[in-house]
C-alpha positions in Angstrom: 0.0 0.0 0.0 1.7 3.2 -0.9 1.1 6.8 -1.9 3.1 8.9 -4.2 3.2 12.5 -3.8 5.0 14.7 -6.4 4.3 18.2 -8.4 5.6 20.6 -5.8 8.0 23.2 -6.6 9.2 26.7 -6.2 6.8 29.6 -8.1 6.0 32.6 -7.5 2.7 34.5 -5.9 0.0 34.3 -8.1 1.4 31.2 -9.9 -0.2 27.5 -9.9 0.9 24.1 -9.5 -0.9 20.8 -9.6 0.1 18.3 -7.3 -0.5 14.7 -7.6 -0.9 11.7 -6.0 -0.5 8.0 -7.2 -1.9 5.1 -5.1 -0.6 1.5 -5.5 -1.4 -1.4 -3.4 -5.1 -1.2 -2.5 -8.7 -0.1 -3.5 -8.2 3.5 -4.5 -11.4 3.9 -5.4 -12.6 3.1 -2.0 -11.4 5.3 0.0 -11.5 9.1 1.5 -8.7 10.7 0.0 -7.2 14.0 1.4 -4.2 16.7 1.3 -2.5 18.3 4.6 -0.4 20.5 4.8 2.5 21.5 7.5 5.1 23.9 7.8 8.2 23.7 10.2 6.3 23.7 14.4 3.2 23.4 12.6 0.6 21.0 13.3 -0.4 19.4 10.6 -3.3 21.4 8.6 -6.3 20.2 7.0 -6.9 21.2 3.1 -9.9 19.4 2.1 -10.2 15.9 0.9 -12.3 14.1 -1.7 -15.0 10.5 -1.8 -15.0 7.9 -4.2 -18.2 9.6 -5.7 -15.9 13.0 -6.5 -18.1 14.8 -3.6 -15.6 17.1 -1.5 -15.2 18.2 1.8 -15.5 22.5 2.1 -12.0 23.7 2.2 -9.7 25.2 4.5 -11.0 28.8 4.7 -7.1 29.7 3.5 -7.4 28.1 0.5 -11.0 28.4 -0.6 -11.6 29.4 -3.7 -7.6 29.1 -5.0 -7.3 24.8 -4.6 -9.6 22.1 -6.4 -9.5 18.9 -5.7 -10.2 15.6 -8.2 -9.5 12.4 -8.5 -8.9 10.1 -11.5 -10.0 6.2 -10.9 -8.7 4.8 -13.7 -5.0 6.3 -13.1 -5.5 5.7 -9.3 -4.6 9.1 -8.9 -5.7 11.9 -6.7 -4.8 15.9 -7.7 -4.3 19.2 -6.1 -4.9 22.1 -8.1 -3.7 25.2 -6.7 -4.1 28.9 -8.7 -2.9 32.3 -7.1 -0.8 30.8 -4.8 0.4 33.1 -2.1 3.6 32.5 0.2 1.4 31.4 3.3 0.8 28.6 1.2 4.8 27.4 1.4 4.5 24.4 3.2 5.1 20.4 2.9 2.1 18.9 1.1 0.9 15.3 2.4 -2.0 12.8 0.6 -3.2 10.5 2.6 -5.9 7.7 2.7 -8.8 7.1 5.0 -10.6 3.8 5.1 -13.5 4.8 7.5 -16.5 5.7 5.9 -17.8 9.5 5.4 -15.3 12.7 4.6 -12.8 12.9 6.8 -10.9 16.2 8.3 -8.8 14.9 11.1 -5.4 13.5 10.6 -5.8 10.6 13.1 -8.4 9.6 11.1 -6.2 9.1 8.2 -4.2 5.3 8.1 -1.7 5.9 4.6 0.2 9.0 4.0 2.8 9.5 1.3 6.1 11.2 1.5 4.8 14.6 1.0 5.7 17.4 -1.4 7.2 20.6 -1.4 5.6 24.0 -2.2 7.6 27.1 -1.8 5.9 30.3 -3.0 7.9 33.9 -3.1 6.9 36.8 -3.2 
């Protein structure tokens, strides 16, 4: 069972990346998927996260309206899509995989994570 983070980067405010994440191992299409985010003596923070029907979770208030979340079943892959990215969004970006049933906002609730990603944004 694995997850496979990758598309972060370096841009600059008011740019976009995509980020993306590739499950092996298990039944991706049954499960809660989400992104966190955490920056250096940061808890880590809630984005939003997405069902096996496509139905999403509201977002983080920080990110609302900027971030979209989707997921691909036939590639097993779930995506980040994040426009007019601001430096408050610099952080290490984590997927992760919930096999309890319903949407899911709390970390503990989550049982894979991948690697994570980095975003760093400059002004």
């Amino acid at each position: 069972v694995q997850l496979q983070a990758s598309g972060g980067g370096s841009v600059q405010a008011g740019g976009s990346l995509r980020l993306a994440c590739a499950a092996s191992g298990y039944t991706f299409s049954m499960s809660v998927m989400g992104w966190f985010r955490q920056t250096p003596g940061e808890e880590r923070e809630f984005v939003t996260a997405i069902n096996w029907a496509g139905v999403s979770t509201p977002y983080a208030d920080s990110v609302k309206g900027r971030f979209t979340i989707s997921r691909d079943h036939s590639k097993n892959t779930l995506y980040l899509q994040m426009n007019s990215l601001k430096p408050a969004d610099t952080a290490v970006y984590y997927c992760a995989a919930s096999r309890l049933g319903g949407l899911r906002s709390h970390s503990d609730d989550y049982d894979i994570w991948g690697q994570g990603t980095q975003v760093t944004v400059s002004s």
